[in-house]
N, C-alpha and C positions, 0 to 999 in steps of 0.2 A: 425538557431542554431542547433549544434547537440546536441539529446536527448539523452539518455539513460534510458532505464525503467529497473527499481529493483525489483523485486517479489519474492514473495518464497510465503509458507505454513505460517499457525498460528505458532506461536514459533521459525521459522526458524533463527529469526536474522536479520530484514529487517531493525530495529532501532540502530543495531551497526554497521552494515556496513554502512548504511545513516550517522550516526556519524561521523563515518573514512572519508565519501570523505568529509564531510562538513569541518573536518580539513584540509583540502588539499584546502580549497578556495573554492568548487564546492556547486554551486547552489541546492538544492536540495528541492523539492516538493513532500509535504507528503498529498500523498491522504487522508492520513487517519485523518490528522489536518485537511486537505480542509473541508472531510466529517463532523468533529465537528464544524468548523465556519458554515456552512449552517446552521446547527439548534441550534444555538445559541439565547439568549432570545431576542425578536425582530426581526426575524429572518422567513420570510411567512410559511419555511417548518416546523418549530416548532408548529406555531398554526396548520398547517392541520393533524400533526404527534396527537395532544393533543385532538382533535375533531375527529380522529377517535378508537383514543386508551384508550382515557377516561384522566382526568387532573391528575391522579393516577402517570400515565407514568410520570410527572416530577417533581425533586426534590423539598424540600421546597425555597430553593433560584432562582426555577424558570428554572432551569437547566435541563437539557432533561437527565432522568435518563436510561444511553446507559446499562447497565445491564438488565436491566429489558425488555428495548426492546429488545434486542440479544436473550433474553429467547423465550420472546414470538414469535420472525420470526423465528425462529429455529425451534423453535416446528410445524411454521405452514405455510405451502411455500406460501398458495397465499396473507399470508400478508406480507411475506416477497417480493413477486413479486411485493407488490405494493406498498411498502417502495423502490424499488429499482427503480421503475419507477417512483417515484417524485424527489428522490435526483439525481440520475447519472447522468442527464442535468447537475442540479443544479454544480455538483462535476467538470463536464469536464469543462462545462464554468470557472468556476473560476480555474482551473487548469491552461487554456489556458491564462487567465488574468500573470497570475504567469509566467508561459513561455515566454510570452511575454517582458514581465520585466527584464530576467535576463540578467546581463551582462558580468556574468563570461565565459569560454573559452568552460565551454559547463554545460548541467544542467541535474540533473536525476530526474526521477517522481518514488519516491516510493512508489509502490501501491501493495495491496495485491490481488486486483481484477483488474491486470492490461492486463491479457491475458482473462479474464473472462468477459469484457467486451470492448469498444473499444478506451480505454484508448490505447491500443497495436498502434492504428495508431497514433498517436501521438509520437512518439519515433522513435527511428531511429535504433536502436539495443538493445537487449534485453537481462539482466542481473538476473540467475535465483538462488536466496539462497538455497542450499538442507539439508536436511535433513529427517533423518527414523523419521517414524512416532509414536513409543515408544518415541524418541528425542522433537519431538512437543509435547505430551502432556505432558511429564513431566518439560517442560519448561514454558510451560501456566500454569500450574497447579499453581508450583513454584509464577509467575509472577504475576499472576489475581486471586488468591485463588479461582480459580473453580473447579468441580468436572470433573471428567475421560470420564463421560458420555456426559457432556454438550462438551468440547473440541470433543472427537470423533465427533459430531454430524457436530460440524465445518465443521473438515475435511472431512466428509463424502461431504456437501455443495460447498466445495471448489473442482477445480480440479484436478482429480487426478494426483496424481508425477510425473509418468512416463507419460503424458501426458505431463504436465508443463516444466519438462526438454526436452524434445525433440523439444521443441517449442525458448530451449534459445539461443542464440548468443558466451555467458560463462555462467559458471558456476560455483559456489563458493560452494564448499564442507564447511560446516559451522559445523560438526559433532564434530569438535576436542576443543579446548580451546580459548577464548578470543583474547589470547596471539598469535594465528595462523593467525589470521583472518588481521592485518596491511601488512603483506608483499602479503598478495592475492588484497588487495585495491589498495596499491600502484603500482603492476604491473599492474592494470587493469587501471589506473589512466593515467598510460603512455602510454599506447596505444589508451583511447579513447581523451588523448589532440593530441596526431598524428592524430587519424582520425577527431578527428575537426579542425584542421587545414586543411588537406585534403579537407574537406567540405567548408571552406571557400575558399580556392583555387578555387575548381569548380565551386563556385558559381561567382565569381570574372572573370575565364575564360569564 
């Protein structure tokens, strides 16, 4: 099947463009739903997240309270290095489960950490949301009622722009209104059912 991976930045707009192709029929895998099914209650990496972080970390209903741990990896990279090395298996296998499954004409992994980790092999071309980073944070701000500081810290985490773009295949200027953002989907929409068609050709020849 051909992939397509969707990334961008915090605030960039990874959930309305994933939206738009989803209206177009296309399969779409959300790393970041993947990442909250794994530790969901019942769930191995919830107890080992709960047993090292204290029973504090989750909510009264039993639910992994994701604010609270975003604080605390944020603030402190080797627990965040060792949050990231119990789920990211966790995240690709069931990703891969998901890929496998779909039956549409082709399907995209949107992930935020998809050049950051090696979710990228997985994919077959690589689709990158932009935006200035004044635009990110006042968009999470907006979004998640957090402060100026906690977002920078994000993005500081995340890699940097001019990095991330030079890494993409297209790229979607996300900088302007809602309303801009359907006719950038739908041409990108046509070109990658061409190259999956393409892709099944070759594979057939």
């Amino acid at each position: 099947m051909f992939v397509v991976g969707l990334t961008g930045g915090i605030g960039s707009g990874k959930s309305a463009v994933s939206q738009l192709f989803e209206q177009l029929a296309v399969d779409v895998i959300d790393a970041d739903q993947v990442a909250r099914e794994v530790v969901e209650p019942g769930e191995p990496a919830l107890a080992k997240i709960a047993q090292r972080f204290g029973s504090d970390i989750l909510l009264s209903d039993g639910n992994l309270d994701r604010k609270a741990l975003r604080k605390i990896v944020f603030e402190a990279p080797r627990q965040r290095d060792w949050l990231e090395q119990l789920l990211h298996p966790l995240i690709r296998e069931r990703i891969l489960l998901k890929l496998d499954s779909s039956k549409a004409d082709y399907a995209i992994l949107a992930s935020p950490l998809l050049l950051e980790t090696d979710q990228h092999l997985l994919v077959n071309h690589v689709v990158v949301i932009d935006v200035d980073e004044a635009t990110q944070i006042s968009r999470t701000i907006a979004r998640d009622n957090t402060d100026a500081a906690q977002v920078k810290a994000i993005i500081a985490a995340q890699m940097p722009r001019c990095e991330r773009t030079a890494k993409a295949d297209d790229l979607i200027d996300n900088s302007g209104t809602v309303d801009e953002l359907p006719p950038l989907v739908e041409k990108l929409h046509k070109k990658f059912l061409q190259k999956a068609q393409q892709e099944r050709e070759s594979d057939l020849g």
